[in-house]
Structures are given as C-alpha cells and as structure tokens.
C-alpha positions in Angstrom: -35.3 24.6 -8.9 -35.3 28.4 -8.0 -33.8 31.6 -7.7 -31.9 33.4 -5.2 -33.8 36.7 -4.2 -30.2 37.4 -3.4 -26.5 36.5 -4.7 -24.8 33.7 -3.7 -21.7 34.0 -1.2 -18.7 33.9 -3.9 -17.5 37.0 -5.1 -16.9 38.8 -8.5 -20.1 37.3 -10.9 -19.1 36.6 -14.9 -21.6 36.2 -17.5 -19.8 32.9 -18.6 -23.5 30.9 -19.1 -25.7 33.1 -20.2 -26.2 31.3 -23.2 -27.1 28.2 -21.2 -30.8 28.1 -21.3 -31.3 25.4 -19.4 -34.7 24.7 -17.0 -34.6 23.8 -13.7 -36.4 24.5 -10.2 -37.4 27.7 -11.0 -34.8 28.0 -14.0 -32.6 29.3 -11.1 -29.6 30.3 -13.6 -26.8 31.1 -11.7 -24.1 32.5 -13.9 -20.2 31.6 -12.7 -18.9 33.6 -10.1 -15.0 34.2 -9.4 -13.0 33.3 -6.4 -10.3 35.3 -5.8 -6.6 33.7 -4.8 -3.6 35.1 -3.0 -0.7 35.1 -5.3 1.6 32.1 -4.9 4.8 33.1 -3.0 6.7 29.9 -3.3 10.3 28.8 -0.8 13.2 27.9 -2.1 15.2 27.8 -5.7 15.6 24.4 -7.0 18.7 24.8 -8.5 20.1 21.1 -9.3 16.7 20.3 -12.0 18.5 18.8 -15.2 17.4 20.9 -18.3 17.3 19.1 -22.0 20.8 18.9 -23.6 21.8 20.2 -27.4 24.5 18.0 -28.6 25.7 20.3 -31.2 26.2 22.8 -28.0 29.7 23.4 -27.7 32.3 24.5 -24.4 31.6 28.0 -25.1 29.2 29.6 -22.1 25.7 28.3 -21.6 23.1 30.2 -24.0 20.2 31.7 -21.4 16.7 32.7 -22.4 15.7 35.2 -22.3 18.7 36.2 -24.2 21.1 38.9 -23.3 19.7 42.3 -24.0 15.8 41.2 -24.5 13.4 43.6 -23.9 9.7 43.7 -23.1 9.7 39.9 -21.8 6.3 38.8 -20.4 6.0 38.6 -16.5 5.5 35.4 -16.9 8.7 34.8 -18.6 10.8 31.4 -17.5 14.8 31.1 -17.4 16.1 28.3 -19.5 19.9 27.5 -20.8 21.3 24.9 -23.2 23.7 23.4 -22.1 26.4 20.4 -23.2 24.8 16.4 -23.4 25.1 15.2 -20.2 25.5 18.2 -18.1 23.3 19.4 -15.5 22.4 22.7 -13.9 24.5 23.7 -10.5 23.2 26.9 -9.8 20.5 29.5 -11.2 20.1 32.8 -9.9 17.7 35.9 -11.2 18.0 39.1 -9.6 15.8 42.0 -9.9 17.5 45.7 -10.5 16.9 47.0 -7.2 18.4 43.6 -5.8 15.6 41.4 -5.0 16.3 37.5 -5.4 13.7 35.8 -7.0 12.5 32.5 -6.2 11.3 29.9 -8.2 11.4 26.4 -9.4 11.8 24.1 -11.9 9.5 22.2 -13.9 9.3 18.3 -13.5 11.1 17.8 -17.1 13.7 20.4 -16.5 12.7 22.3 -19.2 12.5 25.6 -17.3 12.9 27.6 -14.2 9.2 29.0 -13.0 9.9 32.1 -10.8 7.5 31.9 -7.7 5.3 34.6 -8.4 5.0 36.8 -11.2 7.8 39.4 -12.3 7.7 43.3 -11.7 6.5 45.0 -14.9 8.9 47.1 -16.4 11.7 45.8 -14.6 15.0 44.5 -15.5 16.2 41.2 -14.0 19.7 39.3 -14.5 19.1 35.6 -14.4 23.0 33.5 -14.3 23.2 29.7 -14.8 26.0 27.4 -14.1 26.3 24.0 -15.5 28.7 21.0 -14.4 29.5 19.3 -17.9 29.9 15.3 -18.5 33.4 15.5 -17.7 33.1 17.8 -14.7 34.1 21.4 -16.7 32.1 24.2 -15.6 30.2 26.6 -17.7 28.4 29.9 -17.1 25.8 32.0 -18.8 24.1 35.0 -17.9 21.6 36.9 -19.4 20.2 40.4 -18.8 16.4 41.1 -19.8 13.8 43.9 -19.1 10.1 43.2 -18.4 7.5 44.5 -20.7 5.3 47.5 -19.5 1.7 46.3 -17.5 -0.9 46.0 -20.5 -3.9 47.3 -21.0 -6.0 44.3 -22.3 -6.1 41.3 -19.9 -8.5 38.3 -19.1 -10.6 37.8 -15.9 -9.9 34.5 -14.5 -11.0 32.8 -11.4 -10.0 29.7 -9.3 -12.9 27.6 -7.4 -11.1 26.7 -4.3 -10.5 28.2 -0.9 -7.2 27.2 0.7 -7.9 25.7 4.0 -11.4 24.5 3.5 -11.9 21.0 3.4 -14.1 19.6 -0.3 -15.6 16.2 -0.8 -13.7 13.7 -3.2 -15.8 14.6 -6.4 -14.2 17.9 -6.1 -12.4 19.7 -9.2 -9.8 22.2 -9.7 -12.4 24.8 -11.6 -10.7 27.6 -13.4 -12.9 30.2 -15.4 -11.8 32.7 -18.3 -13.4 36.1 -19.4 -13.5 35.9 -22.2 -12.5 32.1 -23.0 -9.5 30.9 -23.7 -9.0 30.5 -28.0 -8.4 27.2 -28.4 -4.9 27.7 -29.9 -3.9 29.4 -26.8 -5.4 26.6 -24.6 -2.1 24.5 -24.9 0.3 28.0 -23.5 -2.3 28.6 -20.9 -2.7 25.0 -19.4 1.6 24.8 -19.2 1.0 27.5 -16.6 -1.9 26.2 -14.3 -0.4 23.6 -11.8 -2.0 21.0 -9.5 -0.1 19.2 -7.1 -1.8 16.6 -5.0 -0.1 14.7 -1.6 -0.8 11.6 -2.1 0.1 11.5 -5.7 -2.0 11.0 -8.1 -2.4 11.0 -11.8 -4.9 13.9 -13.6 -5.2 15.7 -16.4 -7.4 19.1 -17.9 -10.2 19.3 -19.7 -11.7 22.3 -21.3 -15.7 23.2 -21.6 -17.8 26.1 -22.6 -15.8 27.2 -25.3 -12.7 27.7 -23.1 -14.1 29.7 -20.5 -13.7 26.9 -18.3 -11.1 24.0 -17.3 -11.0 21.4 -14.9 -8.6 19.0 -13.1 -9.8 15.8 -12.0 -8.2 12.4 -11.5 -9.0 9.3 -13.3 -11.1 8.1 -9.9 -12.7 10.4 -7.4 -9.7 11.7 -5.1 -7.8 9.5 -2.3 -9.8 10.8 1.4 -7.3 12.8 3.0 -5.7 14.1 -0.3 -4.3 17.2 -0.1 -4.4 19.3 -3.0 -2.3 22.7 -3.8 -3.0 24.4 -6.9 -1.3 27.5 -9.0 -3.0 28.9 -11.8 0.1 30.9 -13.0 -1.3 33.3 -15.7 -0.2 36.7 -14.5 1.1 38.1 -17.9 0.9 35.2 -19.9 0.1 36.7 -23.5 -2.7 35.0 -25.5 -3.4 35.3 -29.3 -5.9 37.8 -29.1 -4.2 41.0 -27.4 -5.1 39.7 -24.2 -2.7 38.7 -21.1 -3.5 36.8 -17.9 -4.1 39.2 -15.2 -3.3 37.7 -12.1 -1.6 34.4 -10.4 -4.2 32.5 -8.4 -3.2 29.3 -5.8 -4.9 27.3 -2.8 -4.4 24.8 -0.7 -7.3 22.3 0.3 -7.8 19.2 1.5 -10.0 16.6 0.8 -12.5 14.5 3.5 -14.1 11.2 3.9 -15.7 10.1 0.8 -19.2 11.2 0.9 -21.2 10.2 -2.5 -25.4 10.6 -3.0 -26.9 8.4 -5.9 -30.4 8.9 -7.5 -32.3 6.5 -9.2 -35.3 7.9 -11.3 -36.4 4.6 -11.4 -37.2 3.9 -7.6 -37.2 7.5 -6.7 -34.9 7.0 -4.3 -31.0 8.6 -3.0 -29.2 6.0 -2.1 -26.5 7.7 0.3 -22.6 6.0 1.2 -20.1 7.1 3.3 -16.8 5.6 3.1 -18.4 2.9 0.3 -20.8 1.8 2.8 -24.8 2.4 2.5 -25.8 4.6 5.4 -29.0 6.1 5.0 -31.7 5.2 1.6 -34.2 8.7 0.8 -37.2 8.9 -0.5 -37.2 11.8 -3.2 -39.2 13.2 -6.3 -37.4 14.7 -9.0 -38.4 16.8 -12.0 -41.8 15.7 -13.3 -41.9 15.5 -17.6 -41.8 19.2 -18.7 -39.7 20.0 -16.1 -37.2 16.8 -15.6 -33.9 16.2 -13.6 -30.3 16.6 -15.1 -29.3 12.5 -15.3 -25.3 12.8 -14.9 -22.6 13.1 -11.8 -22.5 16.4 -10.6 -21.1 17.8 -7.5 -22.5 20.0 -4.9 -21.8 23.3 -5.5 -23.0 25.7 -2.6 -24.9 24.9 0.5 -27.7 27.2 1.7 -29.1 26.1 5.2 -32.3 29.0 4.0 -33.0 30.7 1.1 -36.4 32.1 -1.8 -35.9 30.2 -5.3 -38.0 33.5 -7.2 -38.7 32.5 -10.6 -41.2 35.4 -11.5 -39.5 36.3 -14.7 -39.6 32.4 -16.4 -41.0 32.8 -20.1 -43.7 30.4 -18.6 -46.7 31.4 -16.3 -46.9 27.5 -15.1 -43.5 27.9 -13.8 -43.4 31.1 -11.7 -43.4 31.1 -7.9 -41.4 32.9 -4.8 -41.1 29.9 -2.5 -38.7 30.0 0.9 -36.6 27.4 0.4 -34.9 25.4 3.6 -31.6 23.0 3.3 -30.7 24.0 -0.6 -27.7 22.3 -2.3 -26.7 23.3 -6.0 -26.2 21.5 -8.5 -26.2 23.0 -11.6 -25.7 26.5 -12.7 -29.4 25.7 -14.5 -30.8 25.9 -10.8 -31.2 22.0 -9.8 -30.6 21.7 -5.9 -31.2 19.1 -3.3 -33.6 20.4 -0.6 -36.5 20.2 1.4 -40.2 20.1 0.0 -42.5 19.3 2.7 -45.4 20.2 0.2 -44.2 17.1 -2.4 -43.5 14.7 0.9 -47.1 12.5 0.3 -45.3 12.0 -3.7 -41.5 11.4 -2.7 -40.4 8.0 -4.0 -43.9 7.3 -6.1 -44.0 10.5 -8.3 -41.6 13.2 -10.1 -43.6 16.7 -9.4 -40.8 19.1 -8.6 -39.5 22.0 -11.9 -36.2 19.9 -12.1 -34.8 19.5 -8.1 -34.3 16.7 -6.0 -37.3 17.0 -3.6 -36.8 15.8 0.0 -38.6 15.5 3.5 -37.2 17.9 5.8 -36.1 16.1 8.2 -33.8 13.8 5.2 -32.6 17.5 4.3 -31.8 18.3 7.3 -29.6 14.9 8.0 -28.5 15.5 4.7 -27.4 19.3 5.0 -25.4 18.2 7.9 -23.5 15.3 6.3 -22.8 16.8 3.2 -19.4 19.0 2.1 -19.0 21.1 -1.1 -17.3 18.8 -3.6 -19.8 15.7 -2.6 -20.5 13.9 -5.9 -24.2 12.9 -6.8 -24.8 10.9 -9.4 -28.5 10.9 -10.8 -29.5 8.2 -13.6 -33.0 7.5 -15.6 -34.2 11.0 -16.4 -35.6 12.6 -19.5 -32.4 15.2 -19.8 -28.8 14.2 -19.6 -26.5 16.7 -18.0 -25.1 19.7 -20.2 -21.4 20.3 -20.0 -20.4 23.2 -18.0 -23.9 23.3 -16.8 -22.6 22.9 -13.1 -18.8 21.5 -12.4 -19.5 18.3 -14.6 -16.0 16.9 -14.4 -17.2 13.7 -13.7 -20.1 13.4 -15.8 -17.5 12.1 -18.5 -15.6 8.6 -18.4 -11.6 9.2 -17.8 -11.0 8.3 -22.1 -13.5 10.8 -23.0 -12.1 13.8 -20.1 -8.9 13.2 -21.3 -10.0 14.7 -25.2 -10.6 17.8 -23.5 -6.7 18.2 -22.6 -4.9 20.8 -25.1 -2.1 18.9 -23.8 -0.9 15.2 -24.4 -1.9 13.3 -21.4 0.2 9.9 -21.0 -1.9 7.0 -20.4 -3.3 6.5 -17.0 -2.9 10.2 -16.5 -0.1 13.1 -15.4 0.9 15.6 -12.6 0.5 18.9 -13.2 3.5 20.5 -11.2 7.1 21.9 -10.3 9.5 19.8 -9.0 
C-alpha cells in the first residue's frame, strides 16, 4: 500500500475514517472525499398518483398538508391530501408567491407529492388538490404555507457518482454524512434518497460507519447496460440533532460489461472474467504476515495510471518508504491497491511480500489498467484480515440477508425500488 504525495482527484475531503486504523501498502489512509451533484431539476407533475384513503373522511373539501396557514415548513416539505375511499387525485398544483410553478412527483405508493428540487427558503407557496370521488363528485382543497428561514446548522453530504460516466457492475450508490446520520433519523433521511435503475431491479440501503455512510446495491451485481439515476433529496430535511440537509445531490450513470477480478491467497493468483468468461489468469503477491491483504469483495475505487505511495510518518520504521508507483487501483480507504511491482515480480504467485497490496508485473498492470472501470468488483479470499466495513465501498462484502439489516427501512423480500413514480 502507499500514500499519495498528493490528493486524489475528487473534491471536498471529510474526516469520516479517521478512526479507521487500518494497515495497508504504506497505511495509505485515504479519508472519504465528497462529490459534488447538480441539483435535480425534474419534468413534469404527475398529477393522476392515487394517495391513501381515510374512510371516516367525509364530502367536505380535501384536507392538504401542509395545512392552511403553516408556517416555517421545511424545504423539503411534501404536499399530501386525504381524500374519500376510493377517490383518486386529478390534479395538484403548488405555486410559489412570485408565480413560479413547481414541479414534482409522486411517490410510488401515492403517499406524497415530491417537488423536483428543493423549495425557496422563506417563501410562501399555495399547493391545490382536486380529487374525483368513488361516485365521480369532485372535491377541492387548497392550502397556503410559508417556508422556514435557511438555517444555520446543516450536514455535509456527498454522493459518489458522476452522471455520464460509465462504472463497472459492483458499483454502489455511496452517500456520505458529516457528521453521521443518528440512527433515529436514518429512517426520515433514507425516504428522501432515491435510486432509480432502467432495467429494473430490486435494492435496498444499508448503513456503515456509524451513519456517515449508506449504500445502494442490488441483491446481484447490476444488469450490464443498467442505467442508474439517483436523487439524494436532503436539501432542508431536519434531523434530530439541530441539523438539516444542506443540499439535493443526483446523477445519472450507466453501467458496462461485467468486468470482475478474483484473488486466491491460496495459489497467489487473479483470476480475471469478462462477461463470466476467464480471460486472462495473474500471477500476484499480496500482503506478507504483518502486513496481510483485506480477504472480502471490494470495488475499485480510483485509478492512477502514476503516482508516490509516501508512508514516512507510519508508527513503524519497517514500514516507511517513498516509492513511485505505476498503474495504482484503490481498494480500500486503508491504502490496498492493485499495481505494478516489478521489484516483487521473481515472488509473484509463490510468496506474499508486499505491506497489504496486490503486487503485479507491469506488464499484467498495464493490461489490467486498461481493462478495468471504477466500480470493477474484486473479490480476494484466504488472507489473515477480513475486510473492515466502510474500509473502502464494501457493499458487497456482505451476503444480500445480512445488507438488508443495514436498511432503517423495511425492505420486502427479494428487495425494493427506491423512487418516484
């Protein structure tokens, strides 16, 4: 492993791990960094979404929340209505003062009516809702609300995926909290982060590091091809401790052939597929005893065609070196990479020497460098050290029951969306 003489190429660093004293090539401990996301702008208003009936609701006009008259409303705020069993929503409208029409949609159970993008602070919006009852009578409710004032305390969050890039099919939806998320809040905050993916497929959440990070995966790796367009919708949403979300975050990637890398510590060698079949088997040497490889599926995280792992300030003499580095992929936060070591190539697939890494020729790293796609999954089994969560995006180092714990929401069996209708 090693560190960076300089930082890596995503923007706005948190101290999320520093408390993850982990080991590696170099104990290259990268803490998380935050990618920024342009705000979700949305299309159309869905206006025909069914919302839950009240039977004890009677023909007198639809009751809207926010109520009539409400006052400092979170920007996140959603429109809902009660309305008679059996009826359905014809029309919903919100209206900013100065005249705007806001967009939105609604969720997939009709519950509520997500605006598109945050509202204004401090403004007042007038939000009307028609209904056709069972019998075809129409009701009406309207309801006039002002927006709170912008706060002062909010949460950094960031969102790990570039719209327009294309990721390999181990990649997750990676959101990050600073500070975490309290685990009462988890439940409000995940109703607000949502992953839709063309072609369908089931997924669920799963939170880590003591809420400072989620992440969306599947039950399987994703489809090839998959398209995948997220919203993290936390502008405004207020949390137990003071705190509200401070901005709405959203891409759209896709996902490409399926790409996967497997280790065995046991032969020392990388066993590489493409599209299921075996195209190339690599020689490698991975963390030698006091130093060993994570064993786990991890993904990589950042490519660096060069680079200098400097690891002068490890508590241990043994361990410190300023090496340049050719063909780097990270793996863990904790400074595990694939790349090239032409100075372990006489060991590779006979011996484990390297401070944690997976050690390769150069010319494998090379081939390797040009094959691979952030998002690739690598799988590494036999080690002395299993893979921490959170060290790294470790989505998948978990079987689909035991992800599925991690949800602070229900998650049906086999797995559910995460989006608007």
């Amino acid at each position: 492993m090693g560190r960076f003489a300089r930082a890596g190429a995503l923007v706005g660093v948190l101290s999320l791990m520093a408390s993850l004293a982990l080991t590696g090539c170099g104990a290259d401990q990268k803490k998380a960094e935050f990618v920024d996301g342009a705000p979700d702008v949305g299309s159309s208003v869905a206006a025909t979404g069914t919302v839950p009936t009240d039977p004890a609701v009677s023909t007198d006009p639809l009751k809207v929340s926010p109520a009539d008259g409400a006052k400092n409303r979170p920007v996140s705020t959603e429109i809902s209505a009660k309305i008679p069993e059996g009826g359905k929503v014809t029309d919903l409208t919100l209206t900013a003062a100065n005249g705007t029409k806001v967009e939105g949609r609604w969720r997939t159970d009709g519950s509520s009516w997500v605006p598109n993008s945050p509202l204004k602070y401090g403004m007042r919006y007038t939000a009307t809702v028609s209904a056709a009852g069972a019998g075809g009578e129409t009701r009406q409710g309207t309801s006039t609300f002002t927006t709170m004032t912008k706060p002062k305390s909010m949460i950094a969050s960031g969102l790990y995926l570039f719209s327009d890039k294309t990721y390999g099919v181990g990649m997750p939806v990676v959101t990050e909290f600073h500070p975490g998320i309290p685990e009462k809040d988890r439940a409000a905050v995940q109703k607000r982060m949502f992953v839709r993916t063309d072609p369908p497929q089931p997924g669920a959440w799963h939170w880590v590091s003591n809420g400072t990070q989620a992440y969306y995966r599947a039950p399987e790796y994703w489809k090839p091809g998959t398209t995948i367009s997220v919203r993290i919708a936390l502008a405004g949403v207020p949390l137990s401790n003071g705190k509200y979300g401070n901005v709405d975050r959203s891409a759209t990637a896709k996902i490409g052939r399926a790409f996967e890398m497997k280790v065995d510590n046991a032969t020392k060698k990388m066993s590489v597929y493409q599209d299921g079949q075996l195209v190339r088997t690599i020689p490698v040497s991975l963390g030698k005893k006091s130093t060993p490889s994570s064993s786990g599926t991890m993904v990589v995280m950042e490519k660096k065609e060069s680079t200098v792992f400097d690891t002068r300030d490890d508590p241990n003499p043994a361990n410190r070196y300023v090496t340049e580095i050719d063909f780097a992929q990270r793996l863990t936060w904790g400074g595990e990479y694939i790349h090239a070591a032409p100075w372990s190539e006489h060991v590779q697939g006979r011996q484990n020497v390297s401070h944690g890494c997976v050690n390769v020729s150069m010319a494998h790293a090379k081939w390797l460098f040009s094959q691979t796609r952030v998002g690739d999954p690598v799988t590494i089994k036999g080690t002395e050290r299993k893979l921490a969560p959170g060290n790294g995006w470790t989505a998948w180092s978990l079987s689909w029951s035991e992800f599925v714990k991690g949800s602070a929401l229900p998650v049906p069996e086999g797995g559910s969306g995460s989006a608007l209708a």
